[in-house]
C-alpha positions in Angstrom: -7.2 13.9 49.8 -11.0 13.8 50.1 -13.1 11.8 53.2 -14.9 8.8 52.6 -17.8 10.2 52.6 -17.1 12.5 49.6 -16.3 9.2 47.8 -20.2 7.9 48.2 -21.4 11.2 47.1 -19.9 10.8 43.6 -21.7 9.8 40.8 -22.0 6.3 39.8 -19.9 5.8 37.3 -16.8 7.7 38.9 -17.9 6.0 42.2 -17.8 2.9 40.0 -14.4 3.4 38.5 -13.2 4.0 42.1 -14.0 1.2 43.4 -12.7 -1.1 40.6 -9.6 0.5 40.7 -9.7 -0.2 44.5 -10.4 -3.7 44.1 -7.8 -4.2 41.2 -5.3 -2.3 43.0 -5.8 -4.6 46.5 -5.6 -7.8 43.8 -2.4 -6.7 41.6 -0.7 -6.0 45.7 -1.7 -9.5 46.8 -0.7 -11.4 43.7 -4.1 -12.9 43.5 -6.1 -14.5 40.3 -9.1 -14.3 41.5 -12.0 -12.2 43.4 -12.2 -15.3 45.4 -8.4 -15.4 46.0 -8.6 -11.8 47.2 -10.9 -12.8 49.7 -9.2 -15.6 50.8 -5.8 -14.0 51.5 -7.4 -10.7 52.8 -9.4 -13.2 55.5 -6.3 -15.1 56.0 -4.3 -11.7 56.8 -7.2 -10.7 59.0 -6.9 -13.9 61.1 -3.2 -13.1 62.0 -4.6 -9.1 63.5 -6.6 -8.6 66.3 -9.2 -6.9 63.8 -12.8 -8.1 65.3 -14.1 -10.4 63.3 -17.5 -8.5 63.0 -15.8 -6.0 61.3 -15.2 -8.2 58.4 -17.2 -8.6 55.5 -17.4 -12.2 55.3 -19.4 -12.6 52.5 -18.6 -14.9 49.4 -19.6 -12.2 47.0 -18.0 -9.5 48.5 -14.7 -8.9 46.1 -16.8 -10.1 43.1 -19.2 -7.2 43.4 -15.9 -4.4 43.8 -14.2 -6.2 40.8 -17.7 -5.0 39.1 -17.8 -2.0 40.5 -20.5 -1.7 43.2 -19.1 0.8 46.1 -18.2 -0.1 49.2 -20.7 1.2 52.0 -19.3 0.9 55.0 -15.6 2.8 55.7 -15.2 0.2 58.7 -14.6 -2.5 56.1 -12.0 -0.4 53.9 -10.5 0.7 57.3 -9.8 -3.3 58.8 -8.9 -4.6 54.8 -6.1 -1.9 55.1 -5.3 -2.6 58.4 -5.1 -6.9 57.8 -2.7 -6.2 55.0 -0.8 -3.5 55.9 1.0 -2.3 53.1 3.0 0.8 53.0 0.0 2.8 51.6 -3.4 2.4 53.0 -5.9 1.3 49.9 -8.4 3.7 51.5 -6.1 6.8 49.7 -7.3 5.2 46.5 -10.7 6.0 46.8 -10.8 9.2 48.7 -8.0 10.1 46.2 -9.3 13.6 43.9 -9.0 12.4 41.0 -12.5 11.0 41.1 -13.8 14.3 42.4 -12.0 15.7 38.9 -13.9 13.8 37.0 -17.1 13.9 38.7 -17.3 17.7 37.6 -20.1 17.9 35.3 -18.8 22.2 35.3 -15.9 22.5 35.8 -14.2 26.1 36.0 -10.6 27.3 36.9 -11.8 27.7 40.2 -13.5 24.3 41.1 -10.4 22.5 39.3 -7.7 24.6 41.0 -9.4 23.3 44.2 -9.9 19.6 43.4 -6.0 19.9 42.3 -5.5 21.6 46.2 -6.2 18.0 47.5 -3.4 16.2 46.1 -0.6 15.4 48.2 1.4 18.6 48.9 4.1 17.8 47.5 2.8 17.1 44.3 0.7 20.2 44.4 3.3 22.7 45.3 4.7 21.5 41.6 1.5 22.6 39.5 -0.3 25.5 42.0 1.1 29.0 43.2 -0.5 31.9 45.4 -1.5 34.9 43.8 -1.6 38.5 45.0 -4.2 37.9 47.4 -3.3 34.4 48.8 -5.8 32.5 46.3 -4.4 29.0 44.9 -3.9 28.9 41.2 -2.7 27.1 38.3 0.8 28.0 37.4 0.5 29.3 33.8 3.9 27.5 32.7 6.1 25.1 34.1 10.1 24.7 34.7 11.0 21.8 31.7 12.5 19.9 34.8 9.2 20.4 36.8 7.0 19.6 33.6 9.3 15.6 32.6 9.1 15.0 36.3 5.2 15.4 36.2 5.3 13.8 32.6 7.8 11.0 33.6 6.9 9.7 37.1 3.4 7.6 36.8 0.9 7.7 39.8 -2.7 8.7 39.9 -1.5 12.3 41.0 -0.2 12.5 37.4 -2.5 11.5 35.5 -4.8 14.1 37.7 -2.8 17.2 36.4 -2.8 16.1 32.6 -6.4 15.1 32.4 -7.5 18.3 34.6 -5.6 20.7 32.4 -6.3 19.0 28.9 -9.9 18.0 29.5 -11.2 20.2 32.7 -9.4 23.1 32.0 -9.8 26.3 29.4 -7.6 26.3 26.6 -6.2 29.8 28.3 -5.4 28.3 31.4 -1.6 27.3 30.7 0.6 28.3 27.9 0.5 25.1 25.9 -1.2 24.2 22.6 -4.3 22.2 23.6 -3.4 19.7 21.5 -0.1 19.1 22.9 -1.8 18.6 26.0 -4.2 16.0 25.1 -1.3 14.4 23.3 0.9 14.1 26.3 -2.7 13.4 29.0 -3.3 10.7 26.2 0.4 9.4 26.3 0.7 9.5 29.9 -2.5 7.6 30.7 -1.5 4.8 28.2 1.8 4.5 29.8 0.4 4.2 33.4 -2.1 1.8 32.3 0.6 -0.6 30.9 2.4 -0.7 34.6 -0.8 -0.2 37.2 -3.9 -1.8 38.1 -5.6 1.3 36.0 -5.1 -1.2 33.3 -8.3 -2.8 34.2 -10.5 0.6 33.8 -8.9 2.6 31.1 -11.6 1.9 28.4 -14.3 2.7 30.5 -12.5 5.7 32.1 -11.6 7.1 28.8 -15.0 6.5 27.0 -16.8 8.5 30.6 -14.5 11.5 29.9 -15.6 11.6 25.8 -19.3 11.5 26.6 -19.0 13.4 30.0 -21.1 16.9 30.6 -17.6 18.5 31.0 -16.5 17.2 27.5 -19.8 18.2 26.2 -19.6 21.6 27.3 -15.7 22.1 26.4 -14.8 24.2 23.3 -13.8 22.4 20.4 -13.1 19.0 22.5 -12.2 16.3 20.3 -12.5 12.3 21.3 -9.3 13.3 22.7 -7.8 9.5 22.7 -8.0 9.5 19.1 -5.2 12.1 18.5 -2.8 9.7 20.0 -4.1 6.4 19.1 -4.6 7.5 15.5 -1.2 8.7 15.1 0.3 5.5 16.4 -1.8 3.8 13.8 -0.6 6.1 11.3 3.2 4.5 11.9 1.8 1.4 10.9 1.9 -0.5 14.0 -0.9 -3.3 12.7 1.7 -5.3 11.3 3.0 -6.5 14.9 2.0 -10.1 15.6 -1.4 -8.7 17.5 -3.7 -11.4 18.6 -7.0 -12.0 16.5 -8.8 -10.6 19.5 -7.0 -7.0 19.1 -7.2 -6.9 15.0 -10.8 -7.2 15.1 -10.6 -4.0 17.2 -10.9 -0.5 15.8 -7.3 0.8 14.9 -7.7 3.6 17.2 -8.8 1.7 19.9 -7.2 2.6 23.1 -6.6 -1.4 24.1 -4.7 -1.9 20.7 -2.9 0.9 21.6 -1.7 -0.2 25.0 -0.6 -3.8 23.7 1.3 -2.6 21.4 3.2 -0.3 24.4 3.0 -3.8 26.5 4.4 -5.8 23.5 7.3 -3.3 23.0 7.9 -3.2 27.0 7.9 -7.4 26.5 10.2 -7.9 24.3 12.7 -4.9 25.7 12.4 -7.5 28.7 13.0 -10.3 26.2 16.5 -8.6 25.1 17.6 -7.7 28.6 17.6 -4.0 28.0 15.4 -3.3 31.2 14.4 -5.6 33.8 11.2 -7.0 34.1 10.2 -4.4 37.7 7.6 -1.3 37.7 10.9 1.3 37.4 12.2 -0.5 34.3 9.2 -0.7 32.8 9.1 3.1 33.6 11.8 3.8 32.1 11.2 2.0 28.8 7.8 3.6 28.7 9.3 7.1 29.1 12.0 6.3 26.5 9.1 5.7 23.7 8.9 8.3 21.4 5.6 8.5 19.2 7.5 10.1 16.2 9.8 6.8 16.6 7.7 4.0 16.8 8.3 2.3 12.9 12.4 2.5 14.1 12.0 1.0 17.7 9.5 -1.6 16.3 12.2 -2.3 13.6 15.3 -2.6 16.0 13.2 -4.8 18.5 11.6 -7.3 16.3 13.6 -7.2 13.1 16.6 -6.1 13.0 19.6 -9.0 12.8 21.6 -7.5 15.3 19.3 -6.8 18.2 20.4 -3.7 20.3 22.2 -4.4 23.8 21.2 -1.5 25.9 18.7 1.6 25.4 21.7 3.5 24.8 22.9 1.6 21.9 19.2 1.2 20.8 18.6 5.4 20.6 21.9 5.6 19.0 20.2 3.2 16.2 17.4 5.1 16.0 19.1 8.3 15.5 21.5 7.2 13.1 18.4 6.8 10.7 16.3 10.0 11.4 
C-alpha cells in the first residue's frame, strides 16, 4: 500500500475518484441514504469512542464535498472516521490503495507498473509477480488457469488493479495473451465488480479517465477499450429487456446500460431463488455469465415457461441449445 501522503500527490482526477470511492464505500458500510446520514452516524459512532472531539470534522458539508470528490486534507480525520466505526478493514486502505497510483501514470513502463503492482497486498502479489535472475520483481509472463479464474473470479480493488495494469498500462509483449482478450476480460471484470461494490458510483468517470488518459494516448493501437465488451453485449440483442426510458436514451455501448442489464439479470436470478440476495451470491451469478450466452440466459430468466430452479439446471438449459 501507498502513505497518505502519496494519495494527495496524485492528480486530481485520480485523487478525485479516490476520494468518491472512499466516501461511497464508508456510505454502502453504514447503510446510509444520504451525505448527511453518513455524517450523522459517523458523529454518532464517534460519541461512543474516546476519539477527541477536535479531531472531528464537524462540519455540515463535510461528506457532501467527498461524495463530489474533493480530497480529504487532513489524515487525522481519515484516521478517527476509521477508528469511530471500526470495521474489519480500515477505510484509510481505500485511498492509499495502488490502484490510484496505476492510474495516475501518465508513462507507464514495465518497470514503473511492476512496481505500483509490488504494493498490493502480498498475497495478492505473489499471484501475478516473480524474481528474476538477479532478484528484480516482474510480471509473470503466463499464469496457472487456477491462478488466472481466481484473479478473474474473486472481485476487490486488487483485481481489477492486475486486469487494468496489464490490458491498459502494460505492452502488448508483457504477458502471453492476445490484447484483446485482455481488455475483454479487464472490461468484464470491472463491470462485474461495479454491479456488487461501491465502485458502482465512479465507473463512468473512471472508465472515460482511462480512454482520454496520457497513458492511453501514448499506447499502441489502444482502442476505447469499453466498447469491445459493451458492443458485443449489444450485438446479442440485449435492448429488448424492459430497460427504463432513462437507460434507452443512452448510447448502446454505454457502460451504465451495460451494467443494468448485468444488475437486471443478478435481480431476477434473486427473483427465482437461484442465488441469494448477499455479495458472494451475487458473485457467483456474475462469474457464471457468459458473454457468448447472454440471448439464452436472458431467454430462460425472463421467458421461458418453465423457469430454471438452480444454476445447474439453468447451464444445463443453456447447453442443451448451443
Amino acid at each position: 500500500m501507498y502513505t497518505f501522503q502519496q494519495y494527495l500527490s496524485l492528480d486530481k482526477c485520480p485523487k478525485s475518484l479516490a476520494t468518491q470511492f472512499w466516501y461511497t464505500s464508508i456510505k454502502e458500510y453504514l447503510n446510509a441514504k444520504s451525505a448527511y446520514d453518513v455524517k450523522k452516524q459517523v458523529l454518532s459512532a464517534h460519541y461512543e469512542t474516546s476519539v477527541s472531539s477536535e479531531l472531528m470534522n464537524h462540519k455540515s458539508d463535510f461528506f457532501k464535498q467527498k461524495e463530489k470528490g474533493q480530497p480529504v486534507i487532513r489524515e487525522q480525520i481519515v484516521d478517527n472516521i476509521d477508528m469511530c466505526l471500526a470495521a474489519n478493514k480500515p477505510f484509510k486502505s481505500i485511498l492509499c490503495h495502488p490502484f490510484w497510483q496505476l492510474i495516475n501514470c501518465n508513462t507507464p513502463s514495465c518497470q514503473t507498473v511492476t512496481a505500483i503492482l509490488a504494493n498490493l497486498p502480498y498475497h495478492f502479489a505473489s499471484l501475478i509477480l516473480k524474481e528474476d535472475t538477479y532478484g528484480n520483481e516482474m510480471i509473470k509472463e503466463k499464469l496457472h488457469k487456477k491462478t488466472q479464474d481466481k484473479l478473474f473470479y474473486e472481485l476487490n480493488l486488487n483485481g481489477l488493479t492486475y486486469w487494468i495494469a496489464v490490458s491498459h498500462y502494460l505492452p502488448k509483449t508483457a504477458l502471453k495473451m492476445h490484447s484483446q482478450t485482455l481488455q475483454l476480460m479487464a472490461v468484464q471484470y470491472l463491470i462485474k465488480l461495479s454491479v456488487i461494490s461501491p465502485l458502482n458510483a465512479i465507473t463512468e468517470q473512471l472508465t472515460q479517465y482511462l480512454t482520454f488518459s496520457l497513458a492511453n494516448q501514448k499506447s499502441i493501437d489502444t482502442e476505447l477499450y469499453p466498447n469491445i465488451y459493451l458492443n458485443l453485449v449489444d450485438q446479442k440483442g440485449l435492448h429488448q429487456l424492459p430497460l427504463p426510458n432513462s437507460i434507452v436514451q443512452q448510447p448502446s455501448n454505454s457502460i451504465r446500460n451495460t451494467i443494468l442489464i448485468y444488475e437486471l439479470l443478478t435481480k431476477k436470478a434473486i427473483e427465482l431463488n437461484l442465488i441469494r440476495d448477499n455479495t458472494s451470491s451475487k458473485t457467483l451469478f456474475l462469474n457464471f455469465i457468459c458473454f457468448s450466452e447472454l440471448p439464452l440466459l436472458v431467454h430462460f430468466l425472463f421467458d421461458h415457461p418453465t423457469p430454471p430452479k438452480s444454476l445447474a439446471e439453468l447451464k444445463r438449459q443453456i447447453l442443451e441449445v448451443l
